[in-house]
Backbone as a ProteinNet text record, in pm:
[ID]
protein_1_A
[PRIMARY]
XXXXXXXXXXXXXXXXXXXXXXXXXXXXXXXXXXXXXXXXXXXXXXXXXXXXXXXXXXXXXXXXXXXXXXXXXXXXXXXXXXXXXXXXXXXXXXXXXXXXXXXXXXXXXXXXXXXXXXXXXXXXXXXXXXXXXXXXXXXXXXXXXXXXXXXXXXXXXXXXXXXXXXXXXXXXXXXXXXXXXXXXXXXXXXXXXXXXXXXXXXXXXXXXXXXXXXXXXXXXXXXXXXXXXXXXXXXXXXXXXXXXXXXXXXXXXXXXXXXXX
[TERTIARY]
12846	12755.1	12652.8	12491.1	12402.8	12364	12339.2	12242.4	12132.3	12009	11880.4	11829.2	11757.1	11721.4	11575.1	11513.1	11363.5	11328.5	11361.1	11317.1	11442.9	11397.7	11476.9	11437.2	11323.8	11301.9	11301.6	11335.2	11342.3	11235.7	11229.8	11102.5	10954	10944.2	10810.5	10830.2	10768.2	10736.4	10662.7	10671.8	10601.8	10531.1	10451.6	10408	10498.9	10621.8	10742.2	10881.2	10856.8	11000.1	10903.5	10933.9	10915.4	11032	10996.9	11117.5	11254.4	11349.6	11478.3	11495.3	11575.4	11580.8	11631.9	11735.5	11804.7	11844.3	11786.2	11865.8	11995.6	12056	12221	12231.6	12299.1	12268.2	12436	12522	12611	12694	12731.8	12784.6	12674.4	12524.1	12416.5	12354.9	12415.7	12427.3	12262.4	12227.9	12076.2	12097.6	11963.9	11956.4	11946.9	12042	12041.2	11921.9	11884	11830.8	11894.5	11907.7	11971.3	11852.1	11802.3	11713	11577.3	11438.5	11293.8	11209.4	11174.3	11050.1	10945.7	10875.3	10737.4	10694.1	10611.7	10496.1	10618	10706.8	10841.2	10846.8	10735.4	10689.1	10674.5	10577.2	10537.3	10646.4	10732.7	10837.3	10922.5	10959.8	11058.4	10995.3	10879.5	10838.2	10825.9	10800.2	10823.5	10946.7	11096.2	11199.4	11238.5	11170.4	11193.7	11302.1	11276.5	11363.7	11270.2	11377.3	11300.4	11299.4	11178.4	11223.5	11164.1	11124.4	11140.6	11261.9	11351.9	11481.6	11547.7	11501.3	11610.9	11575.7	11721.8	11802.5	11846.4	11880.8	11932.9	11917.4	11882.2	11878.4	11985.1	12014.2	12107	12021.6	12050.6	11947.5	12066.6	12038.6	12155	12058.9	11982.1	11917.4	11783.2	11757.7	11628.8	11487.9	11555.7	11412.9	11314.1	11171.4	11057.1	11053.9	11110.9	11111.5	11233.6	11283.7	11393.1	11353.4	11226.1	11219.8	11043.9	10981	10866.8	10779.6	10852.6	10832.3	10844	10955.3	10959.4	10857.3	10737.5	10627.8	10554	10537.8	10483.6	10575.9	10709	10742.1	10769.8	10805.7	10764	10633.5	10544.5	10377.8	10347.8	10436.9	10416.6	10536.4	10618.4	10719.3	10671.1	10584.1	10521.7	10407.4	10328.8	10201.1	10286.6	10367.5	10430.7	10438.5	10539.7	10596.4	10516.2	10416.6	10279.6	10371.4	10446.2	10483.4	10639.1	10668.6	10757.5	10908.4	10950.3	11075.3	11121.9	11252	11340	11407.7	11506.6	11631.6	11570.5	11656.8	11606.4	11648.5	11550.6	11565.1	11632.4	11800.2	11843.3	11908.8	11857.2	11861.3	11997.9	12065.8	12204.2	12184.8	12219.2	12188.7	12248	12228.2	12260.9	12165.7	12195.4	12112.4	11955.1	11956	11843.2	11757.4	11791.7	11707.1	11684.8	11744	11685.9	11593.7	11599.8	11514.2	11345.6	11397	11271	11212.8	11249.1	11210.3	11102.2	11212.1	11178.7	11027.5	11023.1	10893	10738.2	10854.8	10709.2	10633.8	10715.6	10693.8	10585.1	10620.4	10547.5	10385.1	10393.8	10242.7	10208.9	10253	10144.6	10128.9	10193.8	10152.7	10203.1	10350.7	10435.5	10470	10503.6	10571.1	10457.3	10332.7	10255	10162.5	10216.4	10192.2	10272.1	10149.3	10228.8	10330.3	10408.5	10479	10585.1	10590.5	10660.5	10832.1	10850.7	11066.9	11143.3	11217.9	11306.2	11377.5	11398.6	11449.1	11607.1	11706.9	11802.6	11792.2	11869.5	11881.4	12045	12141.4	12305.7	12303.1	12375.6	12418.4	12552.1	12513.2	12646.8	12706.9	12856.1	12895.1	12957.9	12990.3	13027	13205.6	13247.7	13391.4	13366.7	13506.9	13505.6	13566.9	13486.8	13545.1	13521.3	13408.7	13415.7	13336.2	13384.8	13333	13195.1	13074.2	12942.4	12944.8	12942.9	12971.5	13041.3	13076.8	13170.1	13081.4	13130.5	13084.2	13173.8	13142.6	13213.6	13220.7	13136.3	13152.9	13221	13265.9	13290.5	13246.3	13260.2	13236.7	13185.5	13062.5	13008.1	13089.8	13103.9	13156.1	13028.3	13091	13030.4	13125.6	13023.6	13151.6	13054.5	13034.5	12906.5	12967.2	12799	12801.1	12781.4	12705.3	12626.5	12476.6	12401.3	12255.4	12208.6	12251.9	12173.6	12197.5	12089	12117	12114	12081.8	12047.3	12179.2	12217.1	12298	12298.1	12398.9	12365.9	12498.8	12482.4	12608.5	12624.9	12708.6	12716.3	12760.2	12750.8	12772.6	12852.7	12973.6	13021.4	12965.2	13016.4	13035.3	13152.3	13227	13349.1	13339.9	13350.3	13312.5	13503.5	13498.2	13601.5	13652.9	13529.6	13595.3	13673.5	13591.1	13626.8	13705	13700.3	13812.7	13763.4	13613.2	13571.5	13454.7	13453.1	13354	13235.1	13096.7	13004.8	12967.8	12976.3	12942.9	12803.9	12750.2	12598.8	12651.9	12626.6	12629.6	12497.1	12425.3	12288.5	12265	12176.1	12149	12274.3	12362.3	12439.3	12499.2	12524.4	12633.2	12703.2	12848.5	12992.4	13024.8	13100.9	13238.7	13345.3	13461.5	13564.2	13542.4	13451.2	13495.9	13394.8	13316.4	13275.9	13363.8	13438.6	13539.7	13658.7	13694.5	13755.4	13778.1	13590	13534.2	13509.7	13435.6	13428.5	13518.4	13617.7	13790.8	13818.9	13864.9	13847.2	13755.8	13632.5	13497.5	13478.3	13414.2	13394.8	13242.1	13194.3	13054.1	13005.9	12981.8	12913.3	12782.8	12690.1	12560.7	12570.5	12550.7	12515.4	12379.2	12336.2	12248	12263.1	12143.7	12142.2	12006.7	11977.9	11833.8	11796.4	11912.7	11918.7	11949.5	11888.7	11979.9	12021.1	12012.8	12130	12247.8	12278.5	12362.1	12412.8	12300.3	12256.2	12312.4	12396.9	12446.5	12339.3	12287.2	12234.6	12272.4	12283.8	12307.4	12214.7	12286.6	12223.6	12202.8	12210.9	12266.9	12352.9	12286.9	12375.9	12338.3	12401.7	12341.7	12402.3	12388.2	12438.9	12602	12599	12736.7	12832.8	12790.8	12825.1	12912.6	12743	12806.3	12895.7	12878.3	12986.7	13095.8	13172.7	13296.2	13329	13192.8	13269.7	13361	13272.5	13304.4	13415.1	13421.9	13595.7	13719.5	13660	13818.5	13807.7	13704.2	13745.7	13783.7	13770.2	13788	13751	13607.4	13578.5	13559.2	13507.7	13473.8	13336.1	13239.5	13103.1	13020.1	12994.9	12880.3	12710.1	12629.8	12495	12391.1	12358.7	12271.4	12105.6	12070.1	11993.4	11917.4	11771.1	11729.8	11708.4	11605.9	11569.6	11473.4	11513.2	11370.9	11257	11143.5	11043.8	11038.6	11073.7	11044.3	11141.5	11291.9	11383.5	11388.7	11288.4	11300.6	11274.5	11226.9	11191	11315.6	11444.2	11569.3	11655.9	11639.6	11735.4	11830.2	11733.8	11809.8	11940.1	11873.1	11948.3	12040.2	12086.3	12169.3	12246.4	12242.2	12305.9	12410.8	12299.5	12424.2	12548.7	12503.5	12628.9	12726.6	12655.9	12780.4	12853.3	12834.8	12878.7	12981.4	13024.3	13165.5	13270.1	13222.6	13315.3	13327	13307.4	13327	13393.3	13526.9	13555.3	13586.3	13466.1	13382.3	13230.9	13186.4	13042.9	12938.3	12900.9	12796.9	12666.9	12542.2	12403	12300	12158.8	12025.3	12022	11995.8	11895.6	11749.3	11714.5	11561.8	11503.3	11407.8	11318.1	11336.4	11364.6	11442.1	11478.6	11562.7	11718.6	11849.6	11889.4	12038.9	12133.5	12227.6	12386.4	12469	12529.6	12653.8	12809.9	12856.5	13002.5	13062.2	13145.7	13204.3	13369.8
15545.5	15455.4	15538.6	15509.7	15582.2	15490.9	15519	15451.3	15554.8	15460.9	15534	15489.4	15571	15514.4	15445.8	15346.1	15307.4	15324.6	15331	15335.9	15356.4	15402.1	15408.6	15416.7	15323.2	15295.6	15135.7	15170.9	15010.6	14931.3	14829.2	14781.9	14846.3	14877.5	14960.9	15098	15134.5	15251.7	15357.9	15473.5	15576.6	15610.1	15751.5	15799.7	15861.6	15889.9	15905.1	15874.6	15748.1	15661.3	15504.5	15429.4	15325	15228.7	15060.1	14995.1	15009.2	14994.2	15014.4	14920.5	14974.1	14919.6	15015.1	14969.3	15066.7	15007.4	15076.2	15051.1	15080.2	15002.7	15064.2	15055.5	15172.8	15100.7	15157.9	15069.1	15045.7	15114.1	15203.9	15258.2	15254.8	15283.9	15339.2	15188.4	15071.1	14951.7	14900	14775.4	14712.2	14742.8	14779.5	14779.5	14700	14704.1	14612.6	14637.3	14516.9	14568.7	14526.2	14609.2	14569.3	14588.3	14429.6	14423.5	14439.6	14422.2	14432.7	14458	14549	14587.8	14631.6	14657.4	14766.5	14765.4	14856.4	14832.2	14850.2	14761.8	14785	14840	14793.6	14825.5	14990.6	15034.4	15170.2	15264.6	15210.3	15298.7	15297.1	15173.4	15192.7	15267.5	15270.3	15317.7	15499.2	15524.5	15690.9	15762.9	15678.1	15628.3	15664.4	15608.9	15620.4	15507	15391.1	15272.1	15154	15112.9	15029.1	14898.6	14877	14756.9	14622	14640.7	14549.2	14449.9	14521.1	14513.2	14420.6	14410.7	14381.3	14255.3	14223.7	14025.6	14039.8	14108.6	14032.8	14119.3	14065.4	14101.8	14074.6	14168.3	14094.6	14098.1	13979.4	14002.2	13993.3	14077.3	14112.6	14024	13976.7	13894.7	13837.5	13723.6	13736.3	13790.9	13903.6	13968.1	14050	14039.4	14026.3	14131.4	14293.3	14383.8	14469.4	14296.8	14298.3	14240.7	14159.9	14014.7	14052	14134.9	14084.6	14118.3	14232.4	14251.9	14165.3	14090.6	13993.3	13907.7	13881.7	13787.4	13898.9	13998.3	14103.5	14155	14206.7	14227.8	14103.4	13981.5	13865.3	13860.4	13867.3	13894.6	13995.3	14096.8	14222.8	14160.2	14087.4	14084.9	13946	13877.6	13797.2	13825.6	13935.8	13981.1	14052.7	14154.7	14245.7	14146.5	14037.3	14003.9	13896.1	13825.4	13759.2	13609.7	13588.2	13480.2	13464.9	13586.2	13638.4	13671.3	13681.9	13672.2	13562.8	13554.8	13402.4	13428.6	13534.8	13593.1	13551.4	13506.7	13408.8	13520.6	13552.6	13637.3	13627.7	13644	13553.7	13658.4	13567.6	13603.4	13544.5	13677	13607.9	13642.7	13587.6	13612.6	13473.9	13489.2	13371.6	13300	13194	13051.9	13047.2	13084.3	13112.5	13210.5	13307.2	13420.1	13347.5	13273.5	13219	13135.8	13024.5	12956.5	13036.4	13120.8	13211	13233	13316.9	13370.9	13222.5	13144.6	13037.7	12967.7	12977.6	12937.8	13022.8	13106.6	13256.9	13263.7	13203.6	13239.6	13112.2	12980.7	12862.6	12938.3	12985.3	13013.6	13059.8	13185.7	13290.4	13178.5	13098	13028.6	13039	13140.2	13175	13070.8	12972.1	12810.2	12830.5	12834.6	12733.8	12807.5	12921.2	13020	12980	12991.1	12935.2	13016.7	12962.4	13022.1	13120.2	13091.7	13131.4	13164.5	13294.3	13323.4	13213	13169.8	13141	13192	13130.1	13183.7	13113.3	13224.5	13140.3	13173.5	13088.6	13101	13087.3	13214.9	13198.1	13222.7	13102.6	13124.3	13242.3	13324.7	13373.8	13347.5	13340	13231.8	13352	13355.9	13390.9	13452.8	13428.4	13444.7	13569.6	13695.3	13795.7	13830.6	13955.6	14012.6	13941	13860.3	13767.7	13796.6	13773.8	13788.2	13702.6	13835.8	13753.9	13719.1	13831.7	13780.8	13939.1	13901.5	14011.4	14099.1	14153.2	14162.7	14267.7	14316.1	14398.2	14556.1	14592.8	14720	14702.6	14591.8	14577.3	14463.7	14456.7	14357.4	14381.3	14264.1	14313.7	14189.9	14253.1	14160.1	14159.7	14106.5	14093	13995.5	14069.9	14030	14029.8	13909	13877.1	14032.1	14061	14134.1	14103.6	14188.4	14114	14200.5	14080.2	14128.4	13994.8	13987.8	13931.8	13775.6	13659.2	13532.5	13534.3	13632.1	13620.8	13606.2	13551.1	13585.1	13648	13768.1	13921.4	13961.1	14039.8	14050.7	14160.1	14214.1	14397.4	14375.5	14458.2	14472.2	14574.4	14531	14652.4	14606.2	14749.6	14763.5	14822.6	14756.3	14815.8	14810.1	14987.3	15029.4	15006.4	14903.9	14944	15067.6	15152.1	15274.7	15405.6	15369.4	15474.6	15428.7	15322.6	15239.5	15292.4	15309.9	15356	15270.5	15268.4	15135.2	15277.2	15145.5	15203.9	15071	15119.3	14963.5	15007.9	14939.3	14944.1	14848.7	14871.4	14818.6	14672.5	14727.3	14649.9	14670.1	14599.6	14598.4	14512.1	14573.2	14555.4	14616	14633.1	14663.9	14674.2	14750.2	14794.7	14676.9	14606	14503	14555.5	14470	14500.9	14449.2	14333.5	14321.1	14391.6	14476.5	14597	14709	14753.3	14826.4	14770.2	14668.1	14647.7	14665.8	14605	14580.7	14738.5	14820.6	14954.2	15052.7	14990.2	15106.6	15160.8	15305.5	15371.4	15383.2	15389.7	15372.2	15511.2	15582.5	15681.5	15721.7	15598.9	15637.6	15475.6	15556.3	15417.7	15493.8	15363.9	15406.7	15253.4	15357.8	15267.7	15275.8	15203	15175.7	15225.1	15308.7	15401	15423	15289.5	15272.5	15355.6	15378.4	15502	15593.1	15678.2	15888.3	15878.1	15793	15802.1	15730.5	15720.7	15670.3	15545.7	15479.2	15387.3	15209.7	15194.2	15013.9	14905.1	14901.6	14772.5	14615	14552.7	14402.3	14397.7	14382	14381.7	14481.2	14617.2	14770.7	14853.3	14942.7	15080.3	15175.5	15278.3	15443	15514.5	15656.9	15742.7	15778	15729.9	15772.8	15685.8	15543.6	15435.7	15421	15421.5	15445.9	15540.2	15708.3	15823.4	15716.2	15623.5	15615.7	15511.3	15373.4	15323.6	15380.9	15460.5	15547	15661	15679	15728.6	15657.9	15545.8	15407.4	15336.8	15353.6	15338.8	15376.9	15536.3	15670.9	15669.2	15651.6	15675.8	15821.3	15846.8	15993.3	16063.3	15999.7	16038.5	15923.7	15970.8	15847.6	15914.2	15815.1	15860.7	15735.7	15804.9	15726.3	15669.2	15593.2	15472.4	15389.2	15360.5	15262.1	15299	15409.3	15452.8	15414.4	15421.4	15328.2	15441.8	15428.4	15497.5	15622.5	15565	15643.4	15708.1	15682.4	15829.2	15930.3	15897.3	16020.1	16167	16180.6	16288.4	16370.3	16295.3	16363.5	16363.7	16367.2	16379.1	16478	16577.6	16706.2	16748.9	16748	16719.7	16625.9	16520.3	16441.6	16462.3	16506.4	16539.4	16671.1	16745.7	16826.1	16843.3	16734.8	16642.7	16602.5	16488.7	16446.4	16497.5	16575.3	16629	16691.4	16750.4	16794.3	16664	16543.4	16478.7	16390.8	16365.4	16323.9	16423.9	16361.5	16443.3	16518.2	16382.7	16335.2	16431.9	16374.5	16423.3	16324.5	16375.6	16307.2	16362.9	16269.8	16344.7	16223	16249.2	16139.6	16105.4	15994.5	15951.4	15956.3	16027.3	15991	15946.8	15907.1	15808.6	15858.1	15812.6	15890.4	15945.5	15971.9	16021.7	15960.9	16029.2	15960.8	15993.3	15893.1	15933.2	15900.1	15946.9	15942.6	15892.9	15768.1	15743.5	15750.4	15870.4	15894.3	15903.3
3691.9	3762.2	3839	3779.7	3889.1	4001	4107	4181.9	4219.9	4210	4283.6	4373.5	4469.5	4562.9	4558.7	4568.3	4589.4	4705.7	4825.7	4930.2	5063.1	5167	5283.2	5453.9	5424.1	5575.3	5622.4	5697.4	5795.1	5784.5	5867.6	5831.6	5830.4	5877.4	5913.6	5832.7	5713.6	5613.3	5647.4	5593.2	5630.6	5524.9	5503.4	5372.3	5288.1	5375.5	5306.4	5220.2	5304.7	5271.7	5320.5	5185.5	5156.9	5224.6	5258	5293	5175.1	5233.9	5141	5054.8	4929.1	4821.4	4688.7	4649.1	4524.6	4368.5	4319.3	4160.7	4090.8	4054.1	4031.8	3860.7	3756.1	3658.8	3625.5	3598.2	3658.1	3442.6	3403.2	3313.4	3180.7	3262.7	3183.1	3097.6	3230.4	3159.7	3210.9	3145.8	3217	3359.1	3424.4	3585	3684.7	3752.6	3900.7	3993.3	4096.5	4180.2	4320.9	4393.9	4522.2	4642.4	4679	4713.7	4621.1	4684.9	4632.8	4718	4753.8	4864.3	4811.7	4840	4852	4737.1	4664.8	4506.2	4458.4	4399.6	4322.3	4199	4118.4	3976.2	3980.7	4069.6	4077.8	4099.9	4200.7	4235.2	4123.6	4066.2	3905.4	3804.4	3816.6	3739.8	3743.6	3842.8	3889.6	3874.1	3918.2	3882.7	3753	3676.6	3530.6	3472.2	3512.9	3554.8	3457.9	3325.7	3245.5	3323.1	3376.4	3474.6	3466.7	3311.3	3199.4	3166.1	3164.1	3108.9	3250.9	3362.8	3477.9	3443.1	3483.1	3497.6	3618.9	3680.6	3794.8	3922.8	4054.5	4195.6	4278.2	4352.4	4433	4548.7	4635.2	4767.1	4881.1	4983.5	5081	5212.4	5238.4	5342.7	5340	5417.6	5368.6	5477.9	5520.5	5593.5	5539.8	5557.3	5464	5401.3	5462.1	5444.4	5283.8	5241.2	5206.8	5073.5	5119.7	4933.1	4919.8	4973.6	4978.8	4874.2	4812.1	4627.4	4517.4	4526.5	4467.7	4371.5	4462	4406.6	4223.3	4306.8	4241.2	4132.1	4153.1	4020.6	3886.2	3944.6	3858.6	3821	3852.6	3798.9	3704.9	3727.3	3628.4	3512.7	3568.2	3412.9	3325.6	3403.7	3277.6	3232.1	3271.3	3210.8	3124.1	3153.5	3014.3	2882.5	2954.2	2849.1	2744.5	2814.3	2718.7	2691.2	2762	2720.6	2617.7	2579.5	2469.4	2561.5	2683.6	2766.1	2765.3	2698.4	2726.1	2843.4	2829.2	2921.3	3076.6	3146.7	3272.7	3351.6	3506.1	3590.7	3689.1	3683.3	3806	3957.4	4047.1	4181.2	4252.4	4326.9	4394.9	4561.6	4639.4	4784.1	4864.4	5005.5	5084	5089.6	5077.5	5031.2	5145.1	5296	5343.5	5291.3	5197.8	5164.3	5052.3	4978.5	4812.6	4797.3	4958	4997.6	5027	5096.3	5108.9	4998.9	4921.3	4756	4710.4	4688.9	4583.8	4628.7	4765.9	4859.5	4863.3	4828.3	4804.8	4697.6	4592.8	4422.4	4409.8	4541.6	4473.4	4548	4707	4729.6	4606.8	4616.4	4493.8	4380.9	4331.7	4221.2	4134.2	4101.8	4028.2	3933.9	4036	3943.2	3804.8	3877.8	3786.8	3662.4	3616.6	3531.2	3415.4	3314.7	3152.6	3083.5	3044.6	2954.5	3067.9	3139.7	3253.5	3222.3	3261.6	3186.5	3332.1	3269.8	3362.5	3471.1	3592.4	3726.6	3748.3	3803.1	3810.5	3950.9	4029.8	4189.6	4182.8	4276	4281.9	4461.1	4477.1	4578.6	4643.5	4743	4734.3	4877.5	4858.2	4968.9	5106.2	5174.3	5287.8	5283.8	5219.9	5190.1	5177.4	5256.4	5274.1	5105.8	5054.3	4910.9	4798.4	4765.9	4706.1	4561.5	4498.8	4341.5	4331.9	4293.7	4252.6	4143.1	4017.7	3911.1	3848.2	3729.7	3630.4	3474.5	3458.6	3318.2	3248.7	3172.4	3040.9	3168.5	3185.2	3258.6	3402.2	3475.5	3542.1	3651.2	3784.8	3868	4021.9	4020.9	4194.9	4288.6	4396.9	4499.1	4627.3	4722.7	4839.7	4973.6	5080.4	5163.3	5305.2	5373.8	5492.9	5611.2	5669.6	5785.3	5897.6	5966.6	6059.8	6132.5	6149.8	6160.1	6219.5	6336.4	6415.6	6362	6409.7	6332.7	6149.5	6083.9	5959.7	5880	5807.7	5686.9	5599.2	5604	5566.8	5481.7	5378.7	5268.8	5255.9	5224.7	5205.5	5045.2	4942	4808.4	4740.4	4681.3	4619.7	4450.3	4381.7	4255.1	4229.5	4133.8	4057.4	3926.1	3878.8	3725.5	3655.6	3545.1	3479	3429.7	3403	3346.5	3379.5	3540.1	3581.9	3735.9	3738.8	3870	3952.3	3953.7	4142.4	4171.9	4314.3	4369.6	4463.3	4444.5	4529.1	4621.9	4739.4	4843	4926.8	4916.4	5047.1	5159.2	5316.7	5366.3	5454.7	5340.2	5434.4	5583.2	5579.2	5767.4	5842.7	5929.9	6016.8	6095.4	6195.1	6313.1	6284.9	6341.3	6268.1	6270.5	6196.5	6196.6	6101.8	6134.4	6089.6	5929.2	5880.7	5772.9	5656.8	5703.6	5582.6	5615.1	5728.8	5734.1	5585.5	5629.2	5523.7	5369	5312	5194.2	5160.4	5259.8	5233.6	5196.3	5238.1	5214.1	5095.4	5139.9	5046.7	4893.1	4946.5	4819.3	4773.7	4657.5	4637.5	4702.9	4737.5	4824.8	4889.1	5020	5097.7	5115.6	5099.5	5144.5	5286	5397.1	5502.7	5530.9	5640.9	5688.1	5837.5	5881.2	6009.4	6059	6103.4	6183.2	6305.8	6386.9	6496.6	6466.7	6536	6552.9	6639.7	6777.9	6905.7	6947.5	7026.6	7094.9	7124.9	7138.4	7202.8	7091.6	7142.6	7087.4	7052.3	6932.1	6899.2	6837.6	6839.1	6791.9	6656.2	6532.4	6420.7	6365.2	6408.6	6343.5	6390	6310.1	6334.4	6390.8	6478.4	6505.6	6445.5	6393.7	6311.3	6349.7	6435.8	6536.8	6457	6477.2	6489.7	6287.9	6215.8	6036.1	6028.4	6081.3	6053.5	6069.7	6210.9	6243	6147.6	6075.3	5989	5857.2	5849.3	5727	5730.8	5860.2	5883.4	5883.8	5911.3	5948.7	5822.2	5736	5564.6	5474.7	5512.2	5438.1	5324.6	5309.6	5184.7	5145.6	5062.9	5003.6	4997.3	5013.8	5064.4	5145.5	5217.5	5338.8	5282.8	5242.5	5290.9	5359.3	5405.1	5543.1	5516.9	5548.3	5497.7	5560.9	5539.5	5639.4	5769.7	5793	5961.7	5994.3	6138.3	6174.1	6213.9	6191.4	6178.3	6324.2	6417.2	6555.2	6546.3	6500.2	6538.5	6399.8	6305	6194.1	6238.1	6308.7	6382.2	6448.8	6437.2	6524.2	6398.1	6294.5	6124.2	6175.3	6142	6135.2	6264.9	6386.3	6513.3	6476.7	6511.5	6463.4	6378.5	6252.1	6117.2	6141.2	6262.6	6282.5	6395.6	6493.5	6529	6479.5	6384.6	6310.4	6199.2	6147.2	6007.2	6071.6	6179.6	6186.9	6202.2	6246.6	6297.3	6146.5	6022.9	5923.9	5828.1	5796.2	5681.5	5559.3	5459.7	5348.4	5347.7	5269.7	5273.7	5339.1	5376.7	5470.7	5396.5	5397	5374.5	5405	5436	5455.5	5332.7	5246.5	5172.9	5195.1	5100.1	5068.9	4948.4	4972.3	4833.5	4660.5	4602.9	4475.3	4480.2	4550.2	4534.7	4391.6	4372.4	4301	4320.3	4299.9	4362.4	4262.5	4197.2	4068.7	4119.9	4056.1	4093.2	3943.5	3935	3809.3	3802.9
[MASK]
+++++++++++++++++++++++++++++++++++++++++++++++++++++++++++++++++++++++++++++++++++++++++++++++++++++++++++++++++++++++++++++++++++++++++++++++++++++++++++++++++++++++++++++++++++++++++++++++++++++++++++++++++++++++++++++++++++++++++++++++++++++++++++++++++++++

């Protein structure tokens, strides 16, 4: 299972790191997208990511920084396709973020484009560990976080072949139940909007992901989603914590890839 990275900044982007967003292609199988931000096309495309080929999104919330690609890579996949795509593009997330999507697609005018591929909309429900859907290579779950009033999902993948899971945590604050969902993973990619200290409602500080990722024990942590003002303290920070984890720890940056074999 690869995952790549499309992006890894918080809301607010740099010239460096685009808002977050990753491709998973899960036993060299069609590509996932977890999440849609920023010129999505361009970045899959740099990527080297047939992103032609994608059916399905998973959406982990609906903050703007999170769907706001969306409109745009549907625009590029029915100009490709001229009218000639049956295979329906379907979207899974909590029902406020699908609402969002589906509202966005009618401004731009999406609905009302001929010959238009089909959209599926999946709700995904709140139940901790919960099966999105399955397939031949294996199965994604999900399991709610927390981020403030939003309804927020964290995502695993489990490869049949090789019986190992990759989980993202999305945007959230420690709780116990991605502690849970996260346990023992061969890689968590969290989310680590701070380099300090300092307790937020709706995230994380680097402090904060290292300790989820110790009380899960997974086997590599990488870090995700900063917010623009503490990039400047990476390095500092990183070398704080890297003694107190005792996995691999490392930053994500913008195409990056991470292998679960």
């Amino acid at each position: 299972m690869k995952i790549i990275v499309l992006g890894t900044a918080a809301a607010i982007s740099t010239k460096e790191r685009d808002n977050t967003s990753l491709c998973v292609l899960p036993n060299n199988d069609i590509p996932i997208l977890i999440d849609c931000s920023g010129s999505i096309v361009h970045r899959l495309e740099k990527a080297k990511i047939e992103w032609h080929k994608i059916e399905e999104i998973l959406i982990t919330h609906g903050h703007i920084d999170h769907i706001y690609g969306i409109p745009s890579l549907i625009h590029h996949l029915w100009l490709r396709s001229m009218g000639k795509r049956n295979k329906p593009l379907r979207f899974y997330g909590p029902t406020s973020a699908l609402e969002r999507i589906k509202k966005s697609l009618s401004v731009y005018g999406l609905t009302e484009k001929p010959k238009m591929f089909p959209w599926e909309f999946h709700k995904i429900s709140t139940l901790e560990n919960d099966l999105v859907f399955s397939k031949k290579w294996g199965e994604v779950r999900s399991t709610p976080v927390l981020h403030g009033q939003e309804d927020t999902i964290a995502i695993s993948f489990f490869e049949n072949k090789s019986s190992k899971r990759f989980v993202y945590s999305s945007d959230t604050e420690p709780c116990v139940s991605l502690e849970e969902f996260a346990s023992m993973a061969e890689l968590l990619i969290h989310e680590c909007a701070y380099l300090d200290e300092i307790e937020r409602k709706g995230h994380s500080n680097i402090y904060q992901a290292v300790n989820i990722a110790n009380k899960a024990k997974v086997k590599e942590l990488v870090l995700i989603h900063f917010d623009w003002e503490s990039l400047g303290r990476i390095d500092t920070a990183m070398n704080q914590v890297q003694p107190n984890f005792y996995g691999k720890v490392s930053i994500a940056n913008d195409f990056d890839v991470f292998e679960v074999v």
